[in-house]
C-alpha positions in Angstrom: 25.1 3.7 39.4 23.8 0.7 37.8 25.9 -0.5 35.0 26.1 -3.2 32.9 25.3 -7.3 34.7 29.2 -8.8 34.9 30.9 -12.0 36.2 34.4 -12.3 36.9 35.8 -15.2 37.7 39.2 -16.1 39.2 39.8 -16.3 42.7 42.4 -14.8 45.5 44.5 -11.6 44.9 44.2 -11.3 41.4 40.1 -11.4 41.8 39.7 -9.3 44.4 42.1 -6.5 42.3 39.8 -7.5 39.2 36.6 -6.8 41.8 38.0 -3.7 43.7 37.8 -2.5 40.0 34.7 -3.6 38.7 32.8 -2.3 41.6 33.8 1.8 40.2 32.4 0.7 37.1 29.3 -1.2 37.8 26.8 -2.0 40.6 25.8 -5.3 39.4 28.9 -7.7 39.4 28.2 -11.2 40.8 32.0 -13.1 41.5 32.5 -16.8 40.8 35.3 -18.4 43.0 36.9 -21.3 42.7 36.9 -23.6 45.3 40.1 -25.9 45.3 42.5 -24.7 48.1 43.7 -26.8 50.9 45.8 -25.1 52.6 46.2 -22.8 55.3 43.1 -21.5 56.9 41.2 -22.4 54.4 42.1 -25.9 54.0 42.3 -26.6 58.0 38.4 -25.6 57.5 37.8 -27.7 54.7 39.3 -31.2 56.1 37.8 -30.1 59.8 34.0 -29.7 58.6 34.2 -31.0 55.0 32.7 -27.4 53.5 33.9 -25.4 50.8 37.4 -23.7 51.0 36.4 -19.8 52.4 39.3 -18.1 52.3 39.0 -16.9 48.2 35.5 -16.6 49.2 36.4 -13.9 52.0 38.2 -11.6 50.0 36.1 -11.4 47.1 33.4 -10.3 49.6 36.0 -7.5 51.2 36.9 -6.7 47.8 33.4 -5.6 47.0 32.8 -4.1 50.2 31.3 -0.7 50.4 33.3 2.3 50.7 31.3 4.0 53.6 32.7 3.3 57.2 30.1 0.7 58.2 31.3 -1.4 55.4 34.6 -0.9 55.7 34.9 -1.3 59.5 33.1 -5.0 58.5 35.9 -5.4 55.5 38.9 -5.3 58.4 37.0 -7.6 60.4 35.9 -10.6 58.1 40.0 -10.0 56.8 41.1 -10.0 60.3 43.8 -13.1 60.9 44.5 -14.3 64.6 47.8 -14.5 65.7 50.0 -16.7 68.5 50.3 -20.3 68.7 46.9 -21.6 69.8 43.9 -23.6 67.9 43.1 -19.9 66.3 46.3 -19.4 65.1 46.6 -18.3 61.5 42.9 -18.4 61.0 41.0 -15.3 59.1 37.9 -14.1 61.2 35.9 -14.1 57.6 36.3 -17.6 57.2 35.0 -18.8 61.0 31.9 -16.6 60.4 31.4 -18.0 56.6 31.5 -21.6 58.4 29.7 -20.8 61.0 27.0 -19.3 59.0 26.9 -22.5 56.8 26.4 -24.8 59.9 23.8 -22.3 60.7 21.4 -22.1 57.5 22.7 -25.5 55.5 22.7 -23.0 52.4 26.1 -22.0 51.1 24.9 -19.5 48.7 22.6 -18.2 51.3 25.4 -17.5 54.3 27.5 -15.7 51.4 24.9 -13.4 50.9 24.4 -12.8 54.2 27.7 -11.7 54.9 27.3 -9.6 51.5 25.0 -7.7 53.3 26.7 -7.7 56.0 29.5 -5.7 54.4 26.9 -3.8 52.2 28.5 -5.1 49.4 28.7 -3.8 45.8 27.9 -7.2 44.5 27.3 -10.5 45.0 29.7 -13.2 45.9 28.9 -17.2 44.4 31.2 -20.5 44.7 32.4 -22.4 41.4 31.3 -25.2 42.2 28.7 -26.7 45.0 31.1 -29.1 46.5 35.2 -28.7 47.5 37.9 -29.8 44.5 41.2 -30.7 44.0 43.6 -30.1 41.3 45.9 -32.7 40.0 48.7 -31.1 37.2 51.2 -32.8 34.8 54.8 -31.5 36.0 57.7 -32.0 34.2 60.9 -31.5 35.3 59.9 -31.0 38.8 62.7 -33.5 40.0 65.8 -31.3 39.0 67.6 -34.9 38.4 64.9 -36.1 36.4 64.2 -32.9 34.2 62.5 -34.3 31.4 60.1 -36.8 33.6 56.5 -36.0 33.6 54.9 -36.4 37.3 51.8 -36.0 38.6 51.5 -33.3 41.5 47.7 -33.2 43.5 46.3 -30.5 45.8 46.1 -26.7 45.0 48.8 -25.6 47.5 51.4 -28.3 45.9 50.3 -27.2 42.4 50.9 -23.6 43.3 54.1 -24.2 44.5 55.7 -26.6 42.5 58.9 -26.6 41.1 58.5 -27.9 37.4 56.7 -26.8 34.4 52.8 -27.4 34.8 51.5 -28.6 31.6 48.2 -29.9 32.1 46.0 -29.6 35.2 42.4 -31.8 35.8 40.2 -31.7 38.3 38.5 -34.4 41.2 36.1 -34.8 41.1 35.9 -34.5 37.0 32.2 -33.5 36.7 31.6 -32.0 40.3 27.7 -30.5 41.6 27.4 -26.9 40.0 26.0 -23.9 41.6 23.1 -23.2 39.7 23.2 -19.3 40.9 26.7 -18.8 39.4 25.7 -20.7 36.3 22.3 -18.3 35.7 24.6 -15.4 36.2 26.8 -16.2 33.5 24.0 -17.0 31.1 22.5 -13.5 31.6 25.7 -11.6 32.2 26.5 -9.0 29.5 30.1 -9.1 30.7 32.2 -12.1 31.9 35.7 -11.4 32.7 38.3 -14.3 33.2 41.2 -13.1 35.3 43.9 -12.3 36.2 45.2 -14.9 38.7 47.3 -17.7 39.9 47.0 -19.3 36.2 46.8 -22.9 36.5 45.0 -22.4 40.8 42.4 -19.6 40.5 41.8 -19.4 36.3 42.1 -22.2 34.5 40.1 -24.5 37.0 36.4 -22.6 36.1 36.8 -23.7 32.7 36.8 -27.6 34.1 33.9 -27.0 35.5 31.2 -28.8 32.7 28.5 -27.1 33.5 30.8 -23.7 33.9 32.1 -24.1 30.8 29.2 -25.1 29.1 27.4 -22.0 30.5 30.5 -20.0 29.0 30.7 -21.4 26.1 26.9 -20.8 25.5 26.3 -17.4 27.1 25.4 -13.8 25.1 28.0 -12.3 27.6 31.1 -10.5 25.9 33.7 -12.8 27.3 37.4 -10.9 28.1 40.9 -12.5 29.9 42.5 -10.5 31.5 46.0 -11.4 31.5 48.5 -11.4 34.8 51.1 -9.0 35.2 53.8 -11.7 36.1 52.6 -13.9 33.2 56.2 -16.0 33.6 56.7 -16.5 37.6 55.1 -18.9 40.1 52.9 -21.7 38.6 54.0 -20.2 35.1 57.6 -20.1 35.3 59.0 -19.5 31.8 55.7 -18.6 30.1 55.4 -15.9 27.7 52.1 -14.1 27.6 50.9 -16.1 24.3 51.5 -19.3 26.3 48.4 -18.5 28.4 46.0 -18.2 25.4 47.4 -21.8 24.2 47.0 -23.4 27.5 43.6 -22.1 27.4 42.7 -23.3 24.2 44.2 -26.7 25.2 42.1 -27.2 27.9 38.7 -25.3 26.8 38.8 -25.7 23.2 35.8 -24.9 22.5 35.5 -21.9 24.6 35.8 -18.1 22.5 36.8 -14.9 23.7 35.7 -11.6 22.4 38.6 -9.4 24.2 42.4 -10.1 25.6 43.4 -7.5 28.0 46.8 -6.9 28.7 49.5 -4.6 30.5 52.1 -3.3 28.1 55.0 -4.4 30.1 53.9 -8.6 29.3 53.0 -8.1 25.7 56.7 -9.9 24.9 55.6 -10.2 21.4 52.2 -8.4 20.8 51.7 -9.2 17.4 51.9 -13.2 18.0 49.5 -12.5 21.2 47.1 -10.6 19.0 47.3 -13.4 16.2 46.6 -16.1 18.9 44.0 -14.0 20.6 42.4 -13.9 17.1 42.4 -17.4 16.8 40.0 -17.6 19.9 38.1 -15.0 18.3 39.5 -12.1 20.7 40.7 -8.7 20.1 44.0 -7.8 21.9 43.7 -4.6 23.9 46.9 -3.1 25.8 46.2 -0.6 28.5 48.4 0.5 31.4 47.0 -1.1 34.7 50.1 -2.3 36.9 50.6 0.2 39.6 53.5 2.1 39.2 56.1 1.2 42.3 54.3 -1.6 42.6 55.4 -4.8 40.8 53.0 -7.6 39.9 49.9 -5.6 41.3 47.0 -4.0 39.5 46.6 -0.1 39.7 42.6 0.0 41.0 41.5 3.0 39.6 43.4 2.2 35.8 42.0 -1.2 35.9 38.1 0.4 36.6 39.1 2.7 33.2 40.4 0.0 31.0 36.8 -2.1 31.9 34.8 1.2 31.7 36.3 1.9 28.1 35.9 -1.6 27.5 32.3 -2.0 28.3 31.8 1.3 26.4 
């Protein structure tokens, strides 16, 4: 299996379901990550050795893992989290050894790769951007006695779990160092998927990149979002599944789509998504890929046939 070159961008759950999928389909799918979390693991790394958040890192490499034991064994390791109440506590294996390998080597893009061989991956695994970023979001109404007061709310993990409406999010620094692999990969991409994810966390942010979006904006690549199956919950509480195309278009205006993916169940109104989509230049496709039983998660296998018939 080759297949056709794609990008997906995103990062955490939603792009590792996106990539789970993309690797039936296709053998040459490069992931860009975004690079903005501070907390847990992955921010405890960050403020300790000033290096890139690797936890979204880390499971897009186990999501394109291969399926053979040797891989997979390698896949529960790098996922691994340690446990108790000592310095090791809470940490993921995969992100000591990413670290580690970046103290080793000085190359970023080189230690992922060396881990993607490690896991004999299906793919190859790049950052968004070459140095770590914050997010900073408008909120309104996030003071319940101040509901129509617009505040301004900084750091991915507050921004993920805030309690008002996020309108607007920016990033610091504005024009941060690219990664020159990940933009080459969208430029000669014939696919570039955007999607699914935390909305205004994992998405959103790649598009704030300049030199990201620029290479989007500019590429041959047939550019598809891929909607989330809990379009209205978490950072988009009260959204309706147009809302994400708007929110898009305010903050990438320039930016065109060719395709809109969605799941039936969060196509509220499908012919004002399909008019929006339009707008952008998108068609709007509906295809069954939340996992039955499961809510708010992608079904692998319908996913990889909704991007096989896709990419035709």
């Amino acid at each position: 299996m080759n297949g056709p070159r794609v990008v997906a961008l995103g990062g955490g759950h939603g792009l590792a379901a996106s990539l789970a999928a993309l690797r039936l389909v296709t053998d040459r799918v490069t992931a860009v990550v975004t690079v903005a979390d501070d907390g847990g693991s992955s921010g405890r790394l960050r403020e300790e050795f000033n290096v890139l958040p690797p936890g979204d890192l880390r499971m897009a490499l186990a999501a394109l893992c291969d399926d053979r034991p040797w891989g997979q064994i390698w896949r529960d390791v790098l996922q691994h989290r340690f446990g108790g109440e000592g310095p090791l506590a809470g940490h993921a294996m995969g992100n000591l050894l990413i670290v580690a390998l970046w103290d080793q080597l000085g190359d970023t893009v080189a230690g992922l790769d060396l881990v993607a061989r490690l896991l004999d991956s299906r793919g190859r695994v790049l950052p968004m951007a070459g140095e770590p970023l914050e997010i900073e979001a408008d909120v309104v109404g996030g003071d319940p006695a101040r509901p129509g007061e617009v505040a301004v709310v900084r750091g991915q993990h507050r921004v993920a779990s805030t309690h008002g409406r996020v309108t607007k999010i920016r990033l610091i620094p504005q024009h941060p160092k690219s990664c020159p692999e990940a933009l080459g990969a969208i430029e000669e991409a014939d696919w570039v998927f955007l999607g699914p994810g935390s909305w205004f966390t994992s998405v959103l942010p790649h598009v704030l990149v300049p030199d990201v979006r620029a290479a989007l904006e500019r590429t041959s690549a047939r550019r598809v979002l891929n909607l989330n199956l809990d379009v209205h919950r978490g950072e988009t509480e009260g959204f309706r599944a147009v809302d994400h195309l708007t929110s898009l278009a305010e903050h990438a205006p320039e930016l065109r789509l060719d395709v809109v993916i969605a799941d039936p169940s969060v196509l509220d109104d499908a012919d004002e998504v399909a008019r929006v989509a339009g707008e952008l230049g998108a068609r709007l496709v509906s295809s069954a890929i939340a996992a039955s039983g499961r809510p708010g998660q992608h079904d692998a296998l319908g996913l990889a046939a909704a991007y096989r018939d896709l990419m035709g």
